[in-house]
N, C-alpha and C positions, 0 to 999 in steps of 0.2 A: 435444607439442602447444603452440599456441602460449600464450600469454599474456593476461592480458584486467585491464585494470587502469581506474578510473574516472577521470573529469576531468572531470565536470561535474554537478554537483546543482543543479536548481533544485523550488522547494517553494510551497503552497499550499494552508492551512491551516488548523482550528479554534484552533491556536495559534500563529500565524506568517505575512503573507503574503509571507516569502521566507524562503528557506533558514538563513540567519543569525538574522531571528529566530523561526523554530521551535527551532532547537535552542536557540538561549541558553532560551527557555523551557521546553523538555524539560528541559533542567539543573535547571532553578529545579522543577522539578515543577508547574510551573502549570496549572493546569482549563479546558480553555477547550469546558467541555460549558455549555450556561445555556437559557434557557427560548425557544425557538422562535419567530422573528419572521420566517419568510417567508410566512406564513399564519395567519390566522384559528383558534386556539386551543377556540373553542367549541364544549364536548359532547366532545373529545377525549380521548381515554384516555391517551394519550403525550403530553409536553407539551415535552420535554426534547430536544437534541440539541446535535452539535459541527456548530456552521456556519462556512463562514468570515467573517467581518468586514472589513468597508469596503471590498467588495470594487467595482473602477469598469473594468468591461472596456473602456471608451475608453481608460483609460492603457497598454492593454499593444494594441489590435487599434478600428483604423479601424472609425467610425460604422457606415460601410454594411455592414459586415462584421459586426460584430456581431448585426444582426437576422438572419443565415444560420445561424449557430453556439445550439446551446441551450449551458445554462450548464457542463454538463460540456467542452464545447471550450473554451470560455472559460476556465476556469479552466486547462487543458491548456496555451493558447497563453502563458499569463502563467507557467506553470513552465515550460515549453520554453526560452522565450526566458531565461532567466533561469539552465539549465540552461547551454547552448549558449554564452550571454556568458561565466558563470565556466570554461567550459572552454578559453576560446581559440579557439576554433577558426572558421579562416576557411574556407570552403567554396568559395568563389572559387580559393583553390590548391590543393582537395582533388578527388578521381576520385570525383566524383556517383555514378557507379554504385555504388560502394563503399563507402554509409552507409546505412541505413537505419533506418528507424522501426517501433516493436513496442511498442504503448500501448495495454494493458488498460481496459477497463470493463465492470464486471459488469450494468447496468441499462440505461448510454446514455442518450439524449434521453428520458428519462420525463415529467419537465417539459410539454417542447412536447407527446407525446403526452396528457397529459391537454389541456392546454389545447385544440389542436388540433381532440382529440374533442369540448368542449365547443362548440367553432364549428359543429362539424357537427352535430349535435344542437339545435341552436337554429338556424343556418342553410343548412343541408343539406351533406353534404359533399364536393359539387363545389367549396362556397367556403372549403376551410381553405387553408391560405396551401403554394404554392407550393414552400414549405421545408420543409415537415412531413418528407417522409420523409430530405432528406439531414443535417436536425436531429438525426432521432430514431434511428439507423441507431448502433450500437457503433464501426464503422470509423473514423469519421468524426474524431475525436481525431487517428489517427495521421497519417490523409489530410490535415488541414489543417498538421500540422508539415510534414509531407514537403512541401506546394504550397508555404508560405513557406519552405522554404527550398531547393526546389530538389533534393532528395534522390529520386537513384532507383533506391537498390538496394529490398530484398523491404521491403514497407510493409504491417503487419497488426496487428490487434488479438486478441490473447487473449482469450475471454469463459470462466470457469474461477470463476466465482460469484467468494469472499470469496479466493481464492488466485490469480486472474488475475494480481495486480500483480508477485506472486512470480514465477508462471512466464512474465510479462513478460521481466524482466530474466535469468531463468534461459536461456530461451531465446535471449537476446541475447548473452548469454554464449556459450553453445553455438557460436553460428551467428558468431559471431568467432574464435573456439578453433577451429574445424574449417575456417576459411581461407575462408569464402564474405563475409566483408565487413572494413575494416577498423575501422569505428566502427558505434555504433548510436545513436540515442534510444531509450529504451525509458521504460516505468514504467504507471502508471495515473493515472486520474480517474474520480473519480464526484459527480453531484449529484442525490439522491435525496430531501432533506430538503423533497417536493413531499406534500400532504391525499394525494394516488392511491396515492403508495409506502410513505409511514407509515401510511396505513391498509391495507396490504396486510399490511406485515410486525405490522400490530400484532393484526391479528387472527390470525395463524398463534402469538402471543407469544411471538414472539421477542425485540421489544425491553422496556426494562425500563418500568413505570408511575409510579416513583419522582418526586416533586416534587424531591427532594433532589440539586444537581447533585453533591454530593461523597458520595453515596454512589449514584449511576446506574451509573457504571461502576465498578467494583470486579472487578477479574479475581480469582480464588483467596481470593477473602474468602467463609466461608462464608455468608453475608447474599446474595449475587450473587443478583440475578432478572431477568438478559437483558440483551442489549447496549443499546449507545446509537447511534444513526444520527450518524457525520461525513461532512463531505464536505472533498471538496477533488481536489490533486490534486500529483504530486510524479513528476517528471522524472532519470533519469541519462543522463549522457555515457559507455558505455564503450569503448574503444577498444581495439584489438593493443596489445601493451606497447609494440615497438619503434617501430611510428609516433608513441606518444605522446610516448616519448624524444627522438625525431629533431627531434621538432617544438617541444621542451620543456615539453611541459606540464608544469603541477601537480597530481601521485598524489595523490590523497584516498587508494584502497586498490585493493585488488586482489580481484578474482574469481577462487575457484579449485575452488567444489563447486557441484554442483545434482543434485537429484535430485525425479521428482513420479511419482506414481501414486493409486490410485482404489479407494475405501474398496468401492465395489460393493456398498452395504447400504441406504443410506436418501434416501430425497430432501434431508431437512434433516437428518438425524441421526447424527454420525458414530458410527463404529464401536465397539461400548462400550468393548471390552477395548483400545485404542488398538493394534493389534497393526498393522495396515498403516500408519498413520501413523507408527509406529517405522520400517519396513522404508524410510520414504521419509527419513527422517534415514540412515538405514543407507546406503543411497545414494549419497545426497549424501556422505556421510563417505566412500566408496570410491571418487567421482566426483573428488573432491578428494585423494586419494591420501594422507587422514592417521585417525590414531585416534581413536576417541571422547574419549582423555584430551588430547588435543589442545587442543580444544573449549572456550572460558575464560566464554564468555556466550552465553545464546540470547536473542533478542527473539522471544518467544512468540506465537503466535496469540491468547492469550489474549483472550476474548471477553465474559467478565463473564457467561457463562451455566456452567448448572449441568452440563451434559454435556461441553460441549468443555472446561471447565478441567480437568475430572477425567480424561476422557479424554486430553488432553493431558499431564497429569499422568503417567502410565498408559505412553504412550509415548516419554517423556525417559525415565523409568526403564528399559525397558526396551533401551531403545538405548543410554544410558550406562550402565548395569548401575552400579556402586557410584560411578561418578566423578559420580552424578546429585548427590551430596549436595553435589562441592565446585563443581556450577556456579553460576552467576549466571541467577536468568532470570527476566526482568522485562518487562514488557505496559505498553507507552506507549500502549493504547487505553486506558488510565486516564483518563489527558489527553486524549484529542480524541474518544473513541470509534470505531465502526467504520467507515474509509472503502469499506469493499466492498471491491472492485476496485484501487482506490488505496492499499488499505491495506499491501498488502504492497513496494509501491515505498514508499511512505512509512518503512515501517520498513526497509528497504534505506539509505535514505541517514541513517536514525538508526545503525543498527551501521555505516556507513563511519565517520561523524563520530565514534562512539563509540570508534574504533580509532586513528583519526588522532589523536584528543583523551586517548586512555586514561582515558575515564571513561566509567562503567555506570549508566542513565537508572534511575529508581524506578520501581517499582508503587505511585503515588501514591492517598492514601486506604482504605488498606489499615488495618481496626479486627479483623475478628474472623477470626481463623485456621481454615482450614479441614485438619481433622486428615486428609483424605482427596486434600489438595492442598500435600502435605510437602516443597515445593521452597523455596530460598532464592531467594523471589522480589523483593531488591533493596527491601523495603516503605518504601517512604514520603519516603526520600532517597536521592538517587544518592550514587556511589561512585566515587574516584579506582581507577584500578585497570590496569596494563600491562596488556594484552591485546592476545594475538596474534590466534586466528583467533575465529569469531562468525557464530551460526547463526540464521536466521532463517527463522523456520513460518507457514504457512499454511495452514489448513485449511479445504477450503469447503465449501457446500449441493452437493449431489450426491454427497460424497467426496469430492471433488478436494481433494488432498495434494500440498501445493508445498515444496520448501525451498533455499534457497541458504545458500553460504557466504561468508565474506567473509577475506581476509587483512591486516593490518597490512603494511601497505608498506616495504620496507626500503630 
């Protein structure tokens, strides 16, 4: 089979709005959850979230263009571009047919759809604007990479709850590996930090009510009480090995596992005894053709809620049977909380960088241990640390079970 190796990350961020400096700040362990400023605060229960900062979608996507796009494209077209620059790659001497685009989002245009509804509600809704539906539509991310640039091989969006971003780029992987393309963009975005979606999730309580931003997100800390909403949005280039060679790029790393299936139990709740969410690491491990001892670091799903850490807990064990003690595995939703959809591209190009860099990111803000979440979860500082291969989980609402692997590039 063939080969499938990365070249291009671009990122978009609660700590970073480009790829360079998200990670330098992953390193550093820094918080970039804080008190909610794209709305009005008052009578709210949730107060807290990872947004991104200074964000000016004129600098990356033309005036007019902008009013067409809600902000989850927007943030899409500033990682793409940004992806696609550090990869090289000029498309002008590439076979169009032969790239295409695979960009998750679990929500979509929620934004404009509240707004929208509020127009029509006040003034009937024959007058909401023109752009509502191709604002509000999940596709619509990967459709405007593909029109700017020209790209036309299979162009689609994964919708797969909190594990899309994952099987974003799983997929991508795939559909390179079995010969139907020779590059792809893939990843996710989400921008849901809108009163319509925090009060969705906040009354199902899901997310946490904490005023405190360094104790909101807390994955495996037994104090955890629900996640924290980010947004943002994070972009890869992967390509055939061989084209990438021919053409010289620069290997960040390599793709070489993926595996997803479906817990098939609860709308939001995954499965307790974590037993199909093992079987989807199990997978992946056999998809990539190596052992569980293999295995040096996982970037966890970790959620900051009370079911999926232990759950998750639950099936590392069970999938790495005794090697679960000597791994690494650590939840950078510390840092920026949960992007949905974008979450699992996001931490995609955290374990490439962590492979190419040989250092393992913390589980920042990490106080009180949880006797029933007995992983060496990386707490509080990263870690210089060789590492070869690096697994990264997603777990979504539905059951949806995603995971990819990643290889050190030799």
């Amino acid at each position: 089979m063939r080969r499938v190796v990365v070249t291009g990350m671009g990122a978009l961020t609660p700590v970073g709005n480009n790829i360079n400096d998200m990670w330098e700040n992953v390193k550093k362990g820094v918080c970039g959850i804080d008190t909610i400023t794209h709305y009005d605060l008052t009578d709210r229960a949730v107060t807290l979230a990872g947004e991104v900062k200074n964000f000016d979608p004129t600098e990356y996507i033309d005036r007019k263009e902008v009013r067409k796009m809600d902000r989850f494209v927007q943030y899409t077209m500033a990682a793409s571009d940004e992806a696609i620059k550090n990869s090289g790659l000029d498309f002008d001497k590439e076979d169009r047919d032969r790239f295409g685009v695979l960009i998750s989002s679990g929500i979509g245009g929620i934004e404009t759809l509240q707004v929208e509804d509020g127009k029509g509600r006040e003034k009937g809704y024959d007058r909401i604007s023109p752009f509502f539906i191709p604002r509000t539509i999940s596709n619509m991310a990967a459709a405007w990479v593909a029109i700017k640039n020209d790209l036309h091989g299979m162009c689609s969006c994964v919708v797969a709850a909190c594990a899309g971003g994952t099987n974003a780029v799983g997929d991508a992987f795939h559909y390179i590996r079995d010969g139907y393309a020779d590059g792809m963009i893939c990843g996710g975005s989400e921008a849901c930090i809108t009163e319509f979606a925090m009060g969705g999730f906040t009354t199902i309580k899901a997310v946490t009510p904490t005023t405190d931003k360094n104790r909101a997100s807390i994955p495996f800390d037994k104090e955890r009480s629900g996640f924290v909403m980010g947004e943002g949005s994070a972009i890869l280039v992967l390509e055939e090995y061989e084209h990438a060679v021919n053409r010289g790029a620069d290997i960040i790393c390599e793709v070489v596992g993926y595996g997803t299936n479906c817990d098939a139990y609860h709308m939001t709740a995954p499965l307790e005894d974590g037993t199909v969410a093992s079987r989807c690491m199990t997978l992946a491990l056999k998809d990539a053709g190596i052992a569980p001892e293999d295995i040096d670091y996982i970037n966890a799903h970790g959620t900051s809620t009370h079911l999926n850490d232990l759950c998750e807990t639950k099936a590392i064990r069970m999938a790495f049977g005794d090697h679960a003690d000597k791994l690494m595995v650590s939840s950078t939703k510390s840092m920026m909380g949960h992007l949905l959809g974008a979450a699992g591209a996001v931490e995609a190009c955290i374990i490439g960088l962590s492979l190419r860099d040989s250092f393992v990111p913390a589980t920042i803000n990490y106080k009180v241990p949880d006797e029933e979440c007995d992983l060496d979860i990386v707490p509080n500082e990263g870690r210089n640390a060789d590492i070869k291969y690096a697994m990264s989980n997603s777990l979504g609402f539905g059951g949806h079970n995603s995971v990819v692997i990643f290889k050190k590039y030799e």
